[in-house]
N, C-alpha and C positions, 0 to 999 in steps of 0.2 A: 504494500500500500504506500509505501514512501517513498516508493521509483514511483509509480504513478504521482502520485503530488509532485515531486520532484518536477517530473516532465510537463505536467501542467502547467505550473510555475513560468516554466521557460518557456511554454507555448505565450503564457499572458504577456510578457515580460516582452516578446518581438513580434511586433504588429505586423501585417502585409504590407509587403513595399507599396508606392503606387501602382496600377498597371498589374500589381500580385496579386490575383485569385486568392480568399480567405480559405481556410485547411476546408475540408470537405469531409461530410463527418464519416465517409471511408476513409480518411486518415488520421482521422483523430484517434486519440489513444483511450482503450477500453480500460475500465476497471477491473481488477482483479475479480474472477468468481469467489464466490462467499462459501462454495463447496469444492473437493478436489472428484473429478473423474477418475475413476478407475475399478478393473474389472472386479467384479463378485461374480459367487457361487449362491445356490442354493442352500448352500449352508448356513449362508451370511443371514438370512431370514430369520428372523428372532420375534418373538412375541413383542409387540409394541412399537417394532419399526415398519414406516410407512412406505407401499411401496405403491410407486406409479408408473403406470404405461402408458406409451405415448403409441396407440394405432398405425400402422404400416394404412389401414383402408380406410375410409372416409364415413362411411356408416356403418356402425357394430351394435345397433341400437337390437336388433332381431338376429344379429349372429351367433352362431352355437359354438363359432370359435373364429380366431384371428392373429395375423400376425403382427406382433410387436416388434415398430421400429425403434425405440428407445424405454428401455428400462432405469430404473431410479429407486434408491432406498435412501430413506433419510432415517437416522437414530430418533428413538424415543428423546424429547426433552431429557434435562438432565432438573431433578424437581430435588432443590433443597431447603429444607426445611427455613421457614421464617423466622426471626430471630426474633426471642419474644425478653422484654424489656419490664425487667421489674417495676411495679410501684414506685413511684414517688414518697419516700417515705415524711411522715408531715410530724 
C-alpha cells in the first residue's frame, strides 16, 4: 500500500505538459487487492467459510448443474470478544 501512495504522490506532484494527454485511467495505477489469489483444495472448505461462484453460463436460474468460471472462499470473520469495562466506582 505504500508503493501505491508513493506512486500517486508522484502522479499528483507532475501535471500534463501542455499538448500532454492526462494519464488514462488504463494507466493509472491500481490498488492493491485486499485478498491474495491463490489455489485451494476441497479440503480448504471449512465450516463457516464462505464460498462463491462466479457462473461460466449466463442463466443457472432452472439449471440442475453448471460450470464455474471463478471460484472464491473467504474465512469466517475472526469474532473477538468485546472488552467489557468495569464500573465507575463512586
Amino acid at each position: 500500500m505504500a508503493e501505491f501512495n508513493k506512486k500517486m504522490q508522484e502522479q499528483l506532484k507532475t501535471p500534463p505538459q501542455p499538448g500532454q494527454a492526462p494519464i488514462s485511467p488504463a494507466d493509472a495505477i491500481m490498488p492493491p487487492e485486499f485478498f491474495i489469489k491463490k489455489e485451494a483444495s476441497i479440503s480448504d472448505i471449512k465450516i463457516g467459510i464462505t464460498v462463491n461462484v462466479v457462473a461460466a453460463d449466463k442463466d443457472i436460474k432452472n439449471a440442475k448443474q453448471f460450470t464455474a468460471a471463478e471460484i472464491s472462499l473467504q474465512p469466517a470473520p475472526v469474532m473477538t470478544p468485546a472488552a467489557v469495562t468495569p464500573p465507575a466506582a463512586e
